[in-house]
C-alpha positions as CSV (number, residue, x, y, z in Angstrom):
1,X,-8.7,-20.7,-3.1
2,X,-7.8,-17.7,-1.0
3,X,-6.3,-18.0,2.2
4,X,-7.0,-14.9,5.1
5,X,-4.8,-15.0,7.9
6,X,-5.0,-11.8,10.5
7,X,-2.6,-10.8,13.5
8,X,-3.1,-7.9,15.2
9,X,0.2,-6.0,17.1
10,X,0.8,-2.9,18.9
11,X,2.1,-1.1,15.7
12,X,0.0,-3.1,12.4
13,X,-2.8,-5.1,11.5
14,X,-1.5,-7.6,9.2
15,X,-3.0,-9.6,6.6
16,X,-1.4,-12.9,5.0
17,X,-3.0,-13.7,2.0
18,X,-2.0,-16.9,0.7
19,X,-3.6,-18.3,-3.4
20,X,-5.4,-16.3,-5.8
21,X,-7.3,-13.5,-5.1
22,X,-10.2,-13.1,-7.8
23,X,-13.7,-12.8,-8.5
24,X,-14.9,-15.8,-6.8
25,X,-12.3,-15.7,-3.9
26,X,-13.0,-12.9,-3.1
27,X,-15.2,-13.0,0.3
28,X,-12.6,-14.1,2.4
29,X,-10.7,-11.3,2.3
30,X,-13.8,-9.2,2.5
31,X,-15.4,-11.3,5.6
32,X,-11.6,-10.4,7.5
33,X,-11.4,-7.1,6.8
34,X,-15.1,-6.4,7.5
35,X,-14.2,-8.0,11.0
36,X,-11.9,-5.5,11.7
37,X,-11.1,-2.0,13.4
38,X,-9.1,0.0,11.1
39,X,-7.5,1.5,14.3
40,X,-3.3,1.3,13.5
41,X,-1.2,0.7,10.2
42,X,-2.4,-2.5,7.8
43,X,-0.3,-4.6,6.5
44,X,-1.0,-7.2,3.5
45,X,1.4,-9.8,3.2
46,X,1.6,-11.2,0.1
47,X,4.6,-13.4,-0.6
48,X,2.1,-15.8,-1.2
49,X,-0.7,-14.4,-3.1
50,X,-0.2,-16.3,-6.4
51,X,-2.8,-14.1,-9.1
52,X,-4.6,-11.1,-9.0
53,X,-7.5,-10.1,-11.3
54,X,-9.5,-6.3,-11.9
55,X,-11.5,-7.7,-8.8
56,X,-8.7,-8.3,-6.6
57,X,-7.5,-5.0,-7.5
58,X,-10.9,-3.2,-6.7
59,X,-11.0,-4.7,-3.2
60,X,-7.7,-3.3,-2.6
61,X,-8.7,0.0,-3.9
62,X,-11.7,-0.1,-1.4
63,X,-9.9,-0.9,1.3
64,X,-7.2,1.7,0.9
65,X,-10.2,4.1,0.6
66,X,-11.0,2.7,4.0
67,X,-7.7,3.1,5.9
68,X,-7.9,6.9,4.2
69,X,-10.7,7.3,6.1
70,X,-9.2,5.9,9.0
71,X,-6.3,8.0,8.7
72,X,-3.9,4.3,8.7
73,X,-1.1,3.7,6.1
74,X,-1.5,1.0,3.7
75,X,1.3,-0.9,3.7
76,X,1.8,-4.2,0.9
77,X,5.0,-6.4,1.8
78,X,6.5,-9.0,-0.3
79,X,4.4,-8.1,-3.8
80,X,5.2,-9.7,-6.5
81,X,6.4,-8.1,-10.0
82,X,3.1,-9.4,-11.8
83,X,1.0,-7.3,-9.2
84,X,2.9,-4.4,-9.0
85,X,2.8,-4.3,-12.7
86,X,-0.8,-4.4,-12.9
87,X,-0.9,-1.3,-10.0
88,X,1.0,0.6,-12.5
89,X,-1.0,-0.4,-15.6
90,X,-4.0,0.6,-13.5
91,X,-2.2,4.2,-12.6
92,X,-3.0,3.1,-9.0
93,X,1.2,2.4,-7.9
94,X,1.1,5.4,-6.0
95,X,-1.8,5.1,-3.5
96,X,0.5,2.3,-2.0
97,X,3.1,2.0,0.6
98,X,5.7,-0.7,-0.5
99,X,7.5,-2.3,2.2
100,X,11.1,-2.9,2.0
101,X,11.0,0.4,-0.1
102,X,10.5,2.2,2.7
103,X,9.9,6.4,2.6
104,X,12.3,7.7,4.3
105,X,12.0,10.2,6.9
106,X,14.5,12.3,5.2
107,X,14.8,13.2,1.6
108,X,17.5,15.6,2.0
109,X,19.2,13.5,-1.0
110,X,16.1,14.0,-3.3
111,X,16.0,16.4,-5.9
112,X,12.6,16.6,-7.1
113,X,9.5,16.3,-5.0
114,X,5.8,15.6,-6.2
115,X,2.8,15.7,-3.5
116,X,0.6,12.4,-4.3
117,X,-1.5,12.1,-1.2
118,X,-1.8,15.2,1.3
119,X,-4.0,13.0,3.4
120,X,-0.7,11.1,4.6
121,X,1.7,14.0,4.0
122,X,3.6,12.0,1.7
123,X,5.4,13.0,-1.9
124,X,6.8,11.4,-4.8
125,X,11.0,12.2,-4.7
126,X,13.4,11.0,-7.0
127,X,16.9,10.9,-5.5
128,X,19.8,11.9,-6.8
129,X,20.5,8.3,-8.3
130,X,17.4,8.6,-10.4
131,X,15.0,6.4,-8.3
132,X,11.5,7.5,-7.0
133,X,10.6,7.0,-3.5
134,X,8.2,7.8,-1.7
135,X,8.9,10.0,1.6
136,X,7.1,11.6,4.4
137,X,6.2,15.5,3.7
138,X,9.3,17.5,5.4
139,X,10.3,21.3,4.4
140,X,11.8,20.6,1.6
141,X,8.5,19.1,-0.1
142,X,6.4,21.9,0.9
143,X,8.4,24.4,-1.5
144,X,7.0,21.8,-4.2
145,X,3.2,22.5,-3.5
């Protein structure tokens, strides 16, 4: 069973999801997020989101496609290795915002720079350490377009 739990602040809408979220489980989420003005940041909590399947996956696909048309950042906290293994099985790891692996504002450090969503005005940047992030568009991305 999925659990939907939604708190709305001045900066995010935040979702708790708490169980599996699959096939059959799936209306909850939908019902919540159908309920819903896309109007700031969303959040998905999901230190408690035990399994996702291909449906799961799709729903988060959709909604993503709706806070693009909203013009909101998607933002998952708390994911656990098995989901964020299936986003990048399903080449879908960089439509998402990652919390705790937070784009910087500045990627002065970076030394390479890939745009993966102009709609956000954010790029792909792997540091000088060798990690990727994901950062906000500044000058030094746009000489990468």
């Amino acid at each position: 069973m999925l659990d939907v739990q939604v708190k709305k602040d001045e900066k995010y809408i935040t979702f708790t999801l708490e169980g599996s979220l699959k096939e059959s489980e799936l209306s909850a989420l939908k019902l919540e997020s159908e309920k819903i003005e896309f109007d700031r940041d969303v959040k998905f909590d999901l230190a408690r989101l035990d399994y996702v399947d291909s449906s799961g996956l799709g729903l988060f696909s959709q909604l993503y496609k709706k806070c693009k048309v909203k013009n909101v950042k998607m933002i998952l906290k708390d994911a656990n290795d098995s989901f964020k293994k299936l986003l990048e099985i399903s080449n879908l790891t960089d439509l998402f915002t990652f919390e705790g692996e937070e784009k910087s504002k500045d990627c002065s450090e970076c030394r390479f720079y890939e745009p993966i969503d102009y709609n956000f005005g954010r790029c792909k940047c792997t540091n000088s350490s060798g990690y990727d992030l994901i950062v906000e568009k500044n000058s030094s991305c746009e000489s990468f377009e």
